[in-house]
N, C-alpha and C positions, 0 to 999 in steps of 0.2 A: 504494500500500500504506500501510495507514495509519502510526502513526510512534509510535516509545518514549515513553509520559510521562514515563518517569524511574521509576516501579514495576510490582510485578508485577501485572497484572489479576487481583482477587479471584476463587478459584475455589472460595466460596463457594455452596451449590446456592441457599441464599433468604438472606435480608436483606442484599443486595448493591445498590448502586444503579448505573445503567447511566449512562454519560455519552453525551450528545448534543450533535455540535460539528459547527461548518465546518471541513475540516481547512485554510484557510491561517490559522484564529483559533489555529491549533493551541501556537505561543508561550504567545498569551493565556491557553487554556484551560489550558493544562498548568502554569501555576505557580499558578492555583487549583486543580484536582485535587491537584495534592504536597502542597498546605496541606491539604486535606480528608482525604488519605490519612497524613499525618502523625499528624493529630488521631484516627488509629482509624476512620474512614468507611469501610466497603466499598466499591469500586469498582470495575465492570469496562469496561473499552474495547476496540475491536477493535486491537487492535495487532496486527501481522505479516499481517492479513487485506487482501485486493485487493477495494475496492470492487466490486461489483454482481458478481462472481463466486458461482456457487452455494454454495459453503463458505460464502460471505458472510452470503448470504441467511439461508441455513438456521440459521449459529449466531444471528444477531444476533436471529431469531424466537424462537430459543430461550430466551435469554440476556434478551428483554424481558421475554417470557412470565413468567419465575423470578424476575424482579428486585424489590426493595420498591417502588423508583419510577423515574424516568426524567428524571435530569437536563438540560434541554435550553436549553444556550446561546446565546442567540438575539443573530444579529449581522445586520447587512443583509446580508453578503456571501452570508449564506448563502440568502437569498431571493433576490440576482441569480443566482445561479448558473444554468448552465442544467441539471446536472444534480448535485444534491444527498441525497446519504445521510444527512445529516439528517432531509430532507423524509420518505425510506423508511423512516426508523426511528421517525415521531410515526405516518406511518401502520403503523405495526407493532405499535405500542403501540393503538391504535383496535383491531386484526386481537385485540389478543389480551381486549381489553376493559379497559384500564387508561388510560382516558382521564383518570379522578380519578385514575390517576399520577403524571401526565406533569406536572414543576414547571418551568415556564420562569419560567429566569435572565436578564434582559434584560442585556447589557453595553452596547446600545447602545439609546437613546432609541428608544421604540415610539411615533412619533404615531399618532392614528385613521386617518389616513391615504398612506398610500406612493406614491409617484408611480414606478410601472414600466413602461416605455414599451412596448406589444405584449405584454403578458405576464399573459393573463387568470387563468392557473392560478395564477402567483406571486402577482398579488393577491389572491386568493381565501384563498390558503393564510396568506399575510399577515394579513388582515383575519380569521382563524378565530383564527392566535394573538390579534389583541388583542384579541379579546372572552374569553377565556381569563383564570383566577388566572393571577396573576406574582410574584416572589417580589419585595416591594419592596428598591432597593435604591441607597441614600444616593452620592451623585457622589463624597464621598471614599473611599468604598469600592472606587469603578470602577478606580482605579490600586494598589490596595492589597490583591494576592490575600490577604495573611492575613487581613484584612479582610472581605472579601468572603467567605472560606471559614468566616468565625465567624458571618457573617450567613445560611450557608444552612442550617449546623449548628444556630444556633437556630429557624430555621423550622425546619426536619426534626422537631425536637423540638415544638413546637408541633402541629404535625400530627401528632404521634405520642400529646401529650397530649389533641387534640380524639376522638382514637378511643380513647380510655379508657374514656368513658362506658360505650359496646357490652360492653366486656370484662368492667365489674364489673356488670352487668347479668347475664351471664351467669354472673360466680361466685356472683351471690347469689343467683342461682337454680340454681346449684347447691348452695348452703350452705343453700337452704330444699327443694328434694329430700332432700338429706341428714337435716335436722332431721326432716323429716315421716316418713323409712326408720327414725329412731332413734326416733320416737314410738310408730311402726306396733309395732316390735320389743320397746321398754317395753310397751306393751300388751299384747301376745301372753305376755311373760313373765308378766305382772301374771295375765292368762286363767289358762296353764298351773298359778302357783302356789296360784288358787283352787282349780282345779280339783283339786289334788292335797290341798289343805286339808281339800273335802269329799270327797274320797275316803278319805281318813283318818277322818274321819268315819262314813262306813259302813263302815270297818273296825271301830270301835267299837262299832257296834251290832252288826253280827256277831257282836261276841267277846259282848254280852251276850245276845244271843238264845245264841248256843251254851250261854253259861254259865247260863243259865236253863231249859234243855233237859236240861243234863247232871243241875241237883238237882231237876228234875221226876222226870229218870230216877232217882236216887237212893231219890227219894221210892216211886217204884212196886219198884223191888229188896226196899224193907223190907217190902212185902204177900205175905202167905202166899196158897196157892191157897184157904184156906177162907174167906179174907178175899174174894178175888173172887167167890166163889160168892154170899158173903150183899152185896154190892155191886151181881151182876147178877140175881139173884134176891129 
């Protein structure tokens, strides 16, 4: 059963990051998680859950699925092992399409190559993380979780400022939608108040045709009928 970091697992639905660990690094891992969860980091772990049990399974898919990204602390142990929750949780992250997630934390030295005696799938698995981003990370940092936890907060942020670009892209193409609905709408006004201009306009002529009708009529009031007579005769 996995084991208390020392806080509560964020039970934030998104901007949470999931922690991926060997559970005997579980020392190690956990006084860099307290430092990140300190510092205001989201963080969720399976704690009180029984490896490879269905409960297990099902949250931990969930829980990647939702997550921002997928902290994964890569130690050898966890590549000897012969059966690793780790391993099930990078491929979880693949299951749910979060491969550009998945940040491995190296603690220990990643050469090109692992010498694992009879262990084709652990090499394999091996050799997919070192062709993998890795978050770089300075030897005095390795003994020094506060350290180490300020080094992956500024990566985070980093990758958080490389997807900026996407975001204002999209508000200035929403502030140029905008502009073009508020131009559309000045013009339409600009339409309507000619339109009402000349319509005023031929209200004008109206009133003088009327008015020119009325002292035409005036003018034929003042003829006598003898007057018509000698007019149509």
């Amino acid at each position: 059963m996995a084991r208390d970091l020392g806080f509560e697992p964020s039970n934030a639905e998104h901007g949470y990051y999931f922690i991926s660990y060997n559970s005997e690094d579980f020392e190690r891992v956990g006084a860099i998680a307290a430092e990140l969860n300190a510092a205001g980091v989201k963080l969720w772990y399976d704690r009180g859950l029984e490896y490879g049990s269905r409960g297990w399974k099902e949250q931990i898919s969930e829980k990647i699925a939702g997550c921002e990204g997928l902290l994964f602390f890569y130690t050898h142990g966890m590549i000897q092992k012969e059966h690793s929750g780790a391993k099930e949780e990078y491929d979880a992250a693949h299951t749910a399409n979060k491969d550009d997630k998945v940040y491995i934390i190296p603690l220990d030295d990643m050469p090109d190559q692992l010498t694992i005696p009879y262990a084709t799938n652990k090499l394999m698995f091996y050799t997919e993380l070192t062709r993998r981003q890795r978050f770089p990370v300075a030897p005095d940092e390795l003994n020094d979780p506060k350290k180490l936890a300020q080094r992956i907060i500024r990566e985070l942020k980093l990758i958080k400022i490389k997807e900026l670009p996407a975001e204002e892209t999209e508000t200035a193409s929403q502030a140029s939608a905008l502009a073009k609905l508020t131009e559309e709408r000045n013009n339409l006004l600009k339409h309507i108040s000619d339109l009402k201009s000349e319509l005023d306009d031929c209200y004008g002529c109206l009133d003088s045709i009327e008015q020119e009708i009325d002292e035409h009529l005036s003018e034929y009031s003042t003829i006598s009928p003898e007057d018509f007579d000698d007019v149509f005769n």
